[in-house]
C-alpha positions as CSV (number, residue, x, y, z in Angstrom):
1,X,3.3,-29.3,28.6
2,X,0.0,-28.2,28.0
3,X,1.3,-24.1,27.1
4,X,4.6,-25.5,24.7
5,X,1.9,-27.7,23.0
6,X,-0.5,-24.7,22.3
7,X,2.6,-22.5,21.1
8,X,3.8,-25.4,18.9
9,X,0.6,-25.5,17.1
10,X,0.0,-21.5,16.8
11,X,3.9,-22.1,15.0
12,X,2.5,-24.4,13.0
13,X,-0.4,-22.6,12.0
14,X,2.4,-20.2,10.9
15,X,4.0,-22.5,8.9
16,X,0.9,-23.4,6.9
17,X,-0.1,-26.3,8.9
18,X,-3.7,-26.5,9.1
19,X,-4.9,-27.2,12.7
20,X,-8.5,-27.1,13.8
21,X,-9.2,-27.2,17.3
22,X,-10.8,-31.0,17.0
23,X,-6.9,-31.9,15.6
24,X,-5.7,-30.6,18.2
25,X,-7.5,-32.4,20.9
26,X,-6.5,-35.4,18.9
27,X,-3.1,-34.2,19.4
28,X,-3.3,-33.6,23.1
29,X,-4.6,-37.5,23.4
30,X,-1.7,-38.7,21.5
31,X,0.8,-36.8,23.3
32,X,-0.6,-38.4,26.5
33,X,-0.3,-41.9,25.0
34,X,3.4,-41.7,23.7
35,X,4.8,-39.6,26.4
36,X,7.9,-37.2,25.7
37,X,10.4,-39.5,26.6
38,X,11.3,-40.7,23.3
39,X,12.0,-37.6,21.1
40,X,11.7,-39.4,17.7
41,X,8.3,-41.5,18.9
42,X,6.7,-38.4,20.4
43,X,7.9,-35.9,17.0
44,X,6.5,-39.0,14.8
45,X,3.5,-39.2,16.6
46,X,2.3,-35.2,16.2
47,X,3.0,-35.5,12.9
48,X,0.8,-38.2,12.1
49,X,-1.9,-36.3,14.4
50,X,-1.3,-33.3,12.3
51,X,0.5,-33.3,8.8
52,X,-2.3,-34.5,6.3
53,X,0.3,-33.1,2.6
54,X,3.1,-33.8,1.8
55,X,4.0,-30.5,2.1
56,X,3.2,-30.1,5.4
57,X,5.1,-32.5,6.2
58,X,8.0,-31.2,5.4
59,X,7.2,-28.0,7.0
60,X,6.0,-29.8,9.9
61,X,9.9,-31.3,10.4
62,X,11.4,-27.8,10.4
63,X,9.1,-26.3,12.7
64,X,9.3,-29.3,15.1
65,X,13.2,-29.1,14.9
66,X,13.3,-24.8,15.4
67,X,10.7,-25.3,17.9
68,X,11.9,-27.9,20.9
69,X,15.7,-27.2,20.1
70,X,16.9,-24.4,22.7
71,X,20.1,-23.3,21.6
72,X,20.6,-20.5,24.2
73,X,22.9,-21.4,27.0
74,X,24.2,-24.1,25.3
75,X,28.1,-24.7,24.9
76,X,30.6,-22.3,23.7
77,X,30.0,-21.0,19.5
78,X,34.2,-21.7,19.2
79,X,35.0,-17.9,19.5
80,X,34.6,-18.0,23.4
81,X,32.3,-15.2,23.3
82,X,28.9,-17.2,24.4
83,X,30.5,-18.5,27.7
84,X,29.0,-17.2,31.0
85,X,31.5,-16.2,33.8
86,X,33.3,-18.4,36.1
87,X,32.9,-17.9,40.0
88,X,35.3,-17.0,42.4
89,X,36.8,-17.4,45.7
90,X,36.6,-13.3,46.0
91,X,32.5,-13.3,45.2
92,X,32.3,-14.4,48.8
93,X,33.2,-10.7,49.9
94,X,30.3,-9.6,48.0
95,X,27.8,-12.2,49.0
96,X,25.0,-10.0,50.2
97,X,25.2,-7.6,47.3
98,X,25.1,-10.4,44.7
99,X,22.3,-12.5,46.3
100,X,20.3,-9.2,46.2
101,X,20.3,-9.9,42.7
102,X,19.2,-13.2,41.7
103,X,20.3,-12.8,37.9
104,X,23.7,-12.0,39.2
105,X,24.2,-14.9,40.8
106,X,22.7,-17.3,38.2
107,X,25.1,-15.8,35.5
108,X,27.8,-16.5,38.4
109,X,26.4,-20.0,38.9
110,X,26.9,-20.3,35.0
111,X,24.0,-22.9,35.0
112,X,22.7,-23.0,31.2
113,X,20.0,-24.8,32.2
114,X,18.5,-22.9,34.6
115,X,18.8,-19.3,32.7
116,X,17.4,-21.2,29.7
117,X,14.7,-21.9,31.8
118,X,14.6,-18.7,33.6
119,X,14.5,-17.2,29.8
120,X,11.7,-19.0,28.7
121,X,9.8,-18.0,31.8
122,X,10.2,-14.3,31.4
123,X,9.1,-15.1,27.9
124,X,6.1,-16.4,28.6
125,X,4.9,-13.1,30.9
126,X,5.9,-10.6,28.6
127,X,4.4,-12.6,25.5
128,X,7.5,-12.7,23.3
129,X,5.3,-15.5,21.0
130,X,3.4,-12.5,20.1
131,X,5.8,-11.1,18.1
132,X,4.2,-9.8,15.0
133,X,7.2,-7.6,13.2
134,X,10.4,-7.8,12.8
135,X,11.2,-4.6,13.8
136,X,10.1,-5.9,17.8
137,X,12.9,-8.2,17.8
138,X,14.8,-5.8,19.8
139,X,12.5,-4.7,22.0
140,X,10.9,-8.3,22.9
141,X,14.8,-9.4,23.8
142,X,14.9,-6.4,26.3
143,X,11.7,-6.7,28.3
144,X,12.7,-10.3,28.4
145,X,15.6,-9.3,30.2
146,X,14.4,-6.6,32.3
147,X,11.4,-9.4,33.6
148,X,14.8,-11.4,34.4
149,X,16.3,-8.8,36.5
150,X,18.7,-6.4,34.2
151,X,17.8,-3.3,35.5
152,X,19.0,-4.6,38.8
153,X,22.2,-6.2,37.1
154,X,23.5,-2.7,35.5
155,X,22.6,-1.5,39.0
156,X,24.9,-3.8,40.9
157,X,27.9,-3.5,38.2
158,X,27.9,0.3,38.4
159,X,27.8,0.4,42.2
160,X,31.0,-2.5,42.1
161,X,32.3,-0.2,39.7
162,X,31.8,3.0,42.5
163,X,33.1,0.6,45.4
164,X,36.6,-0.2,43.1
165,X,37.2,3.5,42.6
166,X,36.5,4.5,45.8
167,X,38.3,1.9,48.0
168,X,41.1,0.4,48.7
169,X,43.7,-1.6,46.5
170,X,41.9,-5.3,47.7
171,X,38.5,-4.0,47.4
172,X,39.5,-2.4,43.9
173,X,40.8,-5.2,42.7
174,X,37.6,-7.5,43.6
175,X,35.4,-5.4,43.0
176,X,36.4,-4.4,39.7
177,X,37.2,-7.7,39.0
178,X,33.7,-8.9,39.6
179,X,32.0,-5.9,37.4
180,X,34.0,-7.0,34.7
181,X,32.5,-10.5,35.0
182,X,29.2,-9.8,35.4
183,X,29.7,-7.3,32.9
184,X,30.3,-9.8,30.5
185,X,27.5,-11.9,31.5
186,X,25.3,-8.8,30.8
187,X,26.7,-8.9,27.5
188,X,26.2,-12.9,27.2
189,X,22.7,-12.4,28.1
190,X,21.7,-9.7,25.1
191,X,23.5,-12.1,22.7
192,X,21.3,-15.1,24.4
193,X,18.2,-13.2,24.1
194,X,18.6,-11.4,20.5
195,X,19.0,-15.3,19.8
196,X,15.8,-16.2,21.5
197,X,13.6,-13.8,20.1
198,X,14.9,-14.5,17.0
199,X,14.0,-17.9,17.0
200,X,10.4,-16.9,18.3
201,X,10.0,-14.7,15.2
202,X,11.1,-17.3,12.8
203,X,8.7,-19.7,14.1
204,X,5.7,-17.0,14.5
205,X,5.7,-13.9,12.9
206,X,8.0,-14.7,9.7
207,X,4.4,-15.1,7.9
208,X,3.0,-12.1,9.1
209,X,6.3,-10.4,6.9
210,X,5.7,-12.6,4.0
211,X,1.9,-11.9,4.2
212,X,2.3,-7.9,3.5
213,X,4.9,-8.5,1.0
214,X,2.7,-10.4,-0.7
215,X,-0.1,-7.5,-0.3
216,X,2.4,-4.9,-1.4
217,X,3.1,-7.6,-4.9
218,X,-0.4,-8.5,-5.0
219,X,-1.2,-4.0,-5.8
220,X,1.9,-3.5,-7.7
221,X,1.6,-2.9,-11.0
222,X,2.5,-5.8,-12.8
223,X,4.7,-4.1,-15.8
224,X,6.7,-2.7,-12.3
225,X,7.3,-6.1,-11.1
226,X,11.1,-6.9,-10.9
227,X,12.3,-10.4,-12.0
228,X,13.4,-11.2,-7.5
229,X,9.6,-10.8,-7.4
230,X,8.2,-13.4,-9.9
231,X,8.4,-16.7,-8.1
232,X,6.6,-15.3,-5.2
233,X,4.2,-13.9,-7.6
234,X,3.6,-17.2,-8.8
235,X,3.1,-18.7,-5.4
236,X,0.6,-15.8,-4.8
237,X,-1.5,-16.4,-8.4
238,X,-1.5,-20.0,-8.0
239,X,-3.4,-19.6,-4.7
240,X,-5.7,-17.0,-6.0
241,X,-6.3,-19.4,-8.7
242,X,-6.6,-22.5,-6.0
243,X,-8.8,-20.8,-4.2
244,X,-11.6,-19.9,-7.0
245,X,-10.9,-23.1,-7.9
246,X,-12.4,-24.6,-4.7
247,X,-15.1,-21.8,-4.8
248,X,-16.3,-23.2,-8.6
249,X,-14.6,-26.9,-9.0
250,X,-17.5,-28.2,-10.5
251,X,-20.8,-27.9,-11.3
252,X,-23.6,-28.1,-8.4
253,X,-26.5,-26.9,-6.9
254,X,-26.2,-25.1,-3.8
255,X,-29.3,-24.7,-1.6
256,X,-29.9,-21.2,0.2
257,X,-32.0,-22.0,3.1
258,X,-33.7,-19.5,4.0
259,X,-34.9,-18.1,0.4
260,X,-38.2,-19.7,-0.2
261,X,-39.4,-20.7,-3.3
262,X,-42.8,-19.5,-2.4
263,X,-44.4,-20.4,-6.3
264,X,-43.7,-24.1,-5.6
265,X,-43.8,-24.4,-2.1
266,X,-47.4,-23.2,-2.5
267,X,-48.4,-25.4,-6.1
268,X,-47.5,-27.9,-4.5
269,X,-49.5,-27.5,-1.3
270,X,-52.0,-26.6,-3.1
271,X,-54.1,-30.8,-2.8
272,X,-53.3,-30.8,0.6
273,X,-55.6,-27.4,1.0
274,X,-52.6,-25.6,1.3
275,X,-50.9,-27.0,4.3
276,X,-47.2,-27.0,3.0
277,X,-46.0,-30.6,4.0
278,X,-43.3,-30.3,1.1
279,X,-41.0,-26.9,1.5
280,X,-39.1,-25.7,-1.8
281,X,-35.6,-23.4,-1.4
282,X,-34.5,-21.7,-4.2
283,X,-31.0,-23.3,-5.9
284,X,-27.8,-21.4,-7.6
285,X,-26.7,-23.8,-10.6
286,X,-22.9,-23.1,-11.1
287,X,-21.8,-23.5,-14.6
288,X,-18.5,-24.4,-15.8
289,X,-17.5,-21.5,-17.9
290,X,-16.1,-21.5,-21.7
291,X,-13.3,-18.6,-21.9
292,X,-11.2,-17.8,-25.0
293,X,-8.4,-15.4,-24.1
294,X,-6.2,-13.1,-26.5
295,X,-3.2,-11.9,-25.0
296,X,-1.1,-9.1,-26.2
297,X,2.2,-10.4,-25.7
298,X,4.0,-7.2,-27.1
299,X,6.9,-5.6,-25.2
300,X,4.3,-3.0,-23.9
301,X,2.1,-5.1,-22.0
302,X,4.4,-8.8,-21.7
303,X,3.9,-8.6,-18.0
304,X,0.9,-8.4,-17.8
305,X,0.4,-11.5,-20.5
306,X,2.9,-13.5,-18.2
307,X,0.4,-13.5,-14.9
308,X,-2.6,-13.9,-16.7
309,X,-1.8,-17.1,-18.9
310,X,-0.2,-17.9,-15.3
311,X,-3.9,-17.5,-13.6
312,X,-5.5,-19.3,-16.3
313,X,-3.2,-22.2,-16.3
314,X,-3.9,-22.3,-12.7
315,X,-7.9,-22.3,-13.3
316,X,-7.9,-25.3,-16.1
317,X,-9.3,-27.2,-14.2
318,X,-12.6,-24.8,-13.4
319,X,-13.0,-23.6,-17.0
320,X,-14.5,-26.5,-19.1
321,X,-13.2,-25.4,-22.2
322,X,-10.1,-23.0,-22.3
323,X,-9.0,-21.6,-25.7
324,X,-5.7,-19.7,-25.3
325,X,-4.4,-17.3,-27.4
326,X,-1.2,-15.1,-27.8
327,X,-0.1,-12.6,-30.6
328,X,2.0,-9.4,-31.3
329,X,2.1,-9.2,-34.9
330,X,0.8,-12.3,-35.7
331,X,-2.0,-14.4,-33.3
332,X,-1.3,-18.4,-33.1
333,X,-3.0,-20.8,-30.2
334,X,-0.9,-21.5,-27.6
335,X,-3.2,-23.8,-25.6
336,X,-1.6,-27.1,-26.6
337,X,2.0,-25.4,-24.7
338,X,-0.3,-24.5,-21.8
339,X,-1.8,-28.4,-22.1
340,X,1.1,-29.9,-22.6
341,X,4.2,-28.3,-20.5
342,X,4.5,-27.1,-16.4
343,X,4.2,-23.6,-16.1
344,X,7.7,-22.3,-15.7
345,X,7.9,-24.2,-19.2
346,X,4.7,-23.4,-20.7
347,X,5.0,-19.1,-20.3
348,X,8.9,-18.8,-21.2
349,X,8.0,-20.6,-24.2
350,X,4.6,-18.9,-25.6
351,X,6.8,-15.8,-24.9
352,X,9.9,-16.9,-27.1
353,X,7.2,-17.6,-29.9
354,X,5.2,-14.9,-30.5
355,X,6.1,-12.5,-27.7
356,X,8.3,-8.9,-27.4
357,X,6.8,-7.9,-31.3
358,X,5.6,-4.5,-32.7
359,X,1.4,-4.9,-32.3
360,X,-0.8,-5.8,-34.9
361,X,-4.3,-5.6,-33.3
362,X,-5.8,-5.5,-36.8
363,X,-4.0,-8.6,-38.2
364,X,-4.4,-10.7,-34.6
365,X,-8.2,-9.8,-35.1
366,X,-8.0,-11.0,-38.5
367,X,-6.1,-14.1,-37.7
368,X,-8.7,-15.0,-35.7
369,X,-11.8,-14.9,-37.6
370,X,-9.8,-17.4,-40.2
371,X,-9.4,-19.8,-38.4
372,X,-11.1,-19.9,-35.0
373,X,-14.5,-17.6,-35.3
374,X,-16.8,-20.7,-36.1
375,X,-15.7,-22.2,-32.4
376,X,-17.7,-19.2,-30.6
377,X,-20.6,-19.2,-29.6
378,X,-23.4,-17.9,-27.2
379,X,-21.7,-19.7,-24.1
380,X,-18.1,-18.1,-24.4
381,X,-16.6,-15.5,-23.0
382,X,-13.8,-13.7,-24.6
383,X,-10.7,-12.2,-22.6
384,X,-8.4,-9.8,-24.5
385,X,-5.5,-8.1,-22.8
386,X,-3.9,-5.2,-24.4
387,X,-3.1,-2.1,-24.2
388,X,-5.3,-1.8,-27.7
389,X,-2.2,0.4,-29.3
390,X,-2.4,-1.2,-32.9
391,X,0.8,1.0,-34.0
392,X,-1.4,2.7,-36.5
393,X,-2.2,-0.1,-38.5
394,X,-5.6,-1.0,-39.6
395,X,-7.7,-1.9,-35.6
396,X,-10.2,-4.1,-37.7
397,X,-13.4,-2.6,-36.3
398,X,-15.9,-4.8,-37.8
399,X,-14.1,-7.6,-36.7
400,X,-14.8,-6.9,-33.1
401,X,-18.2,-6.3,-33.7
402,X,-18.7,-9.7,-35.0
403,X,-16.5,-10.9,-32.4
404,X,-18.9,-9.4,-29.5
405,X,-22.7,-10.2,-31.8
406,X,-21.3,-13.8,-31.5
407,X,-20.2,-14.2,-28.0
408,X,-21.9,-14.2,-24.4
409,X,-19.5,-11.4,-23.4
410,X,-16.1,-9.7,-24.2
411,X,-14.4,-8.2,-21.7
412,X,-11.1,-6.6,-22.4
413,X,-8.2,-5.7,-19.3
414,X,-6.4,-2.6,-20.4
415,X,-3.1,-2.4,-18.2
416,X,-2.9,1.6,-19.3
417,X,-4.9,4.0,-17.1
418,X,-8.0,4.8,-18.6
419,X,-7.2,8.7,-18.8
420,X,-4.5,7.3,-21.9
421,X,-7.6,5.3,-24.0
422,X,-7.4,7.3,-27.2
423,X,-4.2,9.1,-27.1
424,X,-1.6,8.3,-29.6
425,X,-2.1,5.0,-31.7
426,X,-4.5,3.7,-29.2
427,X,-7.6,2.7,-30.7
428,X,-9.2,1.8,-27.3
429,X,-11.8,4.0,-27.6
430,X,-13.2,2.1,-30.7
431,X,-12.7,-1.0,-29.5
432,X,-14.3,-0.6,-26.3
433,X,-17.9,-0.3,-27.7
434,X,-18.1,-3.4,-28.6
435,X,-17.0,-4.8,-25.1
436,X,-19.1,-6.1,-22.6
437,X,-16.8,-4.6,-20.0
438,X,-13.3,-2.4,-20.6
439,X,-11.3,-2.3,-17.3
440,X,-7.8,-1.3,-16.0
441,X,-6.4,-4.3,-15.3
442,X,-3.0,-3.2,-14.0
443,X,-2.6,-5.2,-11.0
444,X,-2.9,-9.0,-9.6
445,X,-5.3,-7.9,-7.2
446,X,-7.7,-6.2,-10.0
447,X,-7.0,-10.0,-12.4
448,X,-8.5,-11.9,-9.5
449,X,-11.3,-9.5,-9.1
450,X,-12.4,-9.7,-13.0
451,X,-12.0,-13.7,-13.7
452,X,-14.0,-13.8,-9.8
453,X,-16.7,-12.0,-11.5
454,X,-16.6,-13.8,-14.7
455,X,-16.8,-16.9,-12.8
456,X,-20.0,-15.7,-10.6
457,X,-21.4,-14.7,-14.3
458,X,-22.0,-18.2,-14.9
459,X,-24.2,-18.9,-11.4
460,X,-27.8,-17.9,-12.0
461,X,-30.7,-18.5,-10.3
């Protein structure tokens, strides 16, 4: 059992199922205490060795069921087409032919069991568990069955084939009899093995398919986004967001061994005539960050909005203070609906509010310094996203200008290439500088990029 176990944890590893090699040893021993005798004791046991969520429990129960249930070979699917083929008295006349070819006679045999086994075997040598792609599929199922003996299968129903057009009216009739049977079985096998490998794909490589999907999403624009995509999209900023999350939970000191604080290492040396009995190392203090953030919820850019008040309802809890705001033609907060709803409530609703408007940078700006401009201050960091198109409307210049004198940094994410700053009713050009930074911000992979940086921002030495 020792290579089924190792498979069974590389398909959980698959399935999200985090296991380290030390669980895995733990596994082994528990295996060797429960046996595999009792299928619910010895399933219950592995997951208790393994499953440490919720969630991976659940995931842990499909993968145990796809995993130890071998469907090939089994009984007939109820259309008669999954059968083997039955023996006969005639095989007898071509007893040296077929026991020339071992798969011949186990599809003759019609033992399930033992072409199952024969199956998983062949597997094994030709590495069908490395399937990456879902485009192998076919070609793992046929080296499967040429390491089982197909070639020599196709050879012996051609040459029964020869014998029955060549001979007599007995040795036609047997002979053609018995290609047509093994024929079949030929058949049964490709429909056995497309199964198999199927299975191995599902428990294996599926993830490797979801991984460049999300890869593809992740450098998409996000205005070009279809509405099929935006669940996974959500899955995929939530665990950008969880894993900064993790990287700047809290605030700490991190020691970097190695970097020597040579200025205190050698003050304090200093009454024991400089021997250094006490070594100093220099420390990183992580702050938690302050963040105000302006969308642009306009029809231009309402994308865009979407997956970034999606990634900074995912960081609240890294961001010690998060002011949310939203605006088209007029700006309101929105960070009691982020506070106070799940997400798939919280977006749909700051979008129904203020969202899908002609743009009023000017008046948004405005809003603003009425009734919020008094909260900033040298720790914040402002956000704005926008396309900076202020439909010719006054762009409220001075107010930016206050807006960056009183803050630690304003960095705006332009979803327009840069090459269209200026052109038309864009005031981007103006508005950018008084920005700490002006970026394209057009994808998910360039909005975990930018709030990664802001986030390092706040660690100094």
């Amino acid at each position: 059992m020792q290579r089924p176990l190792e498979n069974f944890f590389r398909a959980l590893r698959a399935a999200d199922i985090r296991v380290s090699p030390a669980e895995s040893i733990d596994a082994h021993r528990t295996v060797d205490l429960v046996g595999y005798q009792d299928r619910q004791l010895f399933k219950d046991a592995l997951c208790v060795a393994l499953a440490k969520t919720p969630d991976e429990v659940a995931n842990f129960e499909t993968c145990f069921e796809m995993f130890f249930t071998r469907e090939e070979f089994s009984a007939d699917d109820g259309e008669g087409n999954r059968q083997p083929p039955e023996g006969a008295e005639s095989d007898a006349d071509f007893a040296e032919e077929i026991g020339n070819v071992p798969l011949a006679e186990m599809l003759l045999d019609g033992d399930g069991s033992e072409m199952a086994a024969a199956m998983e075997q062949s597997a094994n040598r030709v590495g069908a568990t490395e399937i990456q792609y879902f485009s192998q599929r076919g070609y793992f199922a046929r080296r499967i069955l040429d390491d089982m003996g197909l070639r020599d299968l196709e050879k012996l129903i051609a040459q029964l084939r020869r014998s029955g057009e060549g001979g007599g009216e007995g040795d036609e009739d047997g002979s053609d009899d018995l290609a047509q049977r093994l024929e079949q079985g030929r058949r049964y096998l490709l429909d056995e093995s497309r199964q198999f490998v199927e299975r191995q794909y599902e428990l294996y490589a599926r993830s490797n398919g979801e991984a460049l999907r999300e890869e593809f999403l992740m450098e998409t624009r996000m205005s070009n986004l279809e509405q099929r995509d935006f669940v996974r999209m959500h899955k995929i900023v939530r665990r950008m967001a969880k894993r900064l999350a993790t990287r700047y939970s809290r605030r700490r000191k991190h020691t970097r061994r190695g970097q020597l604080d040579v200025r205190r290492t050698l003050r304090r040396s200093m009454p024991h005539d400089g021997i250094p009995f006490e070594v100093f190392w220099k420390h990183i203090k992580i702050e938690r960050p302050k963040i105000v953030v302006i969308c642009d919820v306009s029809r231009s850019v309402a994308a865009a909005a979407r997956f970034l008040l999606l990634f900074l309802y995912s960081l609240n809890e890294v961001i010690a203070q998060l002011e949310a705001f939203a605006f088209s033609d007029r700006l309101v907060s929105v960070g009691d609906i982020l506070e106070n709803n799940d997400v798939e409530t919280a977006i749909p609703e700051i979008m129904a509010k203020i969202g899908f408007r002609s743009t009023d940078y000017g008046q948004a700006l405005d809003d603003y310094e009425e009734n919020f401009m008094e909260d900033l201050d040298r720790h914040t960091t402002v956000i704005i996203l926008g396309d900076g198109r202020s439909n010719f409307t006054d762009p409220r210049i001075d107010i930016m200008r206050r807006l960056h004198d009183r803050s630690r940094a304003v960095i705006w994410l332009n979803p327009e290439p840069e090459t269209f700053w200026g052109t038309g009713d864009s005031e981007m050009l103006r508005y950018r500088q008084f920005c700490h930074v002006a970026k394209t911000c057009s994808t998910v992979m360039h909005l975990e990029r930018v709030i990664d940086d802001i986030l390092k921002s706040y660690a100094r030495t």
